[in-house]
N, C-alpha and C positions, 0 to 999 in steps of 0.2 A: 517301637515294639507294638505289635497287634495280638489282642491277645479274646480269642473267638469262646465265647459261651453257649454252651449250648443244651436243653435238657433231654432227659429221656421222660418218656410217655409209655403207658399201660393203661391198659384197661382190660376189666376183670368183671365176670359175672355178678351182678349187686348180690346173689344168694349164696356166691363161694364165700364165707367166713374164714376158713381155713387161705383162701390162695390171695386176698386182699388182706388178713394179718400177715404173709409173707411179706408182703409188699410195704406193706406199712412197718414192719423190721428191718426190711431192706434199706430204709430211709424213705421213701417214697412219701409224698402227701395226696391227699386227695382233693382235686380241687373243683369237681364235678360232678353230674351223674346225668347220663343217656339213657331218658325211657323210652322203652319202645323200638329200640334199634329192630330192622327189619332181619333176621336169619336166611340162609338157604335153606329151600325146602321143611323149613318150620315158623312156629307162632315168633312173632318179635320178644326180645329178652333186654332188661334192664342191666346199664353195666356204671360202675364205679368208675370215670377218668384219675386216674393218677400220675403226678410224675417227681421228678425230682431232677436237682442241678446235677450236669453231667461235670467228672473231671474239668480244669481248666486246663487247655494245652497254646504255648506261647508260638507265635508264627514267627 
């Protein structure tokens, strides 16, 4: 039996309080932070990485 792990990833605006405590109710942890990320046609914005262990599914 092969049995594949795998997570899921997010990343959220460092200044949404509201949509990073979703995330962190969700189960999600945070295990990162990207300053500076570059926007379209705007100033660069700092984001919280987050993720958490996805379902186990057996092959």
């Amino acid at each position: 039996m092969t049995v594949l792990r795998f997570r899921l990833a997010a990343d959220t605006d460092l200044a949404s309080t509201r949509l990073n405590a979703y995330y962190l109710n969700a189960g999600y942890r945070v295990v990162g932070h990207k300053e500076g990320k570059p926007q379209p046609g705007g100033a660069p914005k700092s984001f919280t990485l987050l993720e958490k262990p996805a379902p186990v599914h057996d092959v």
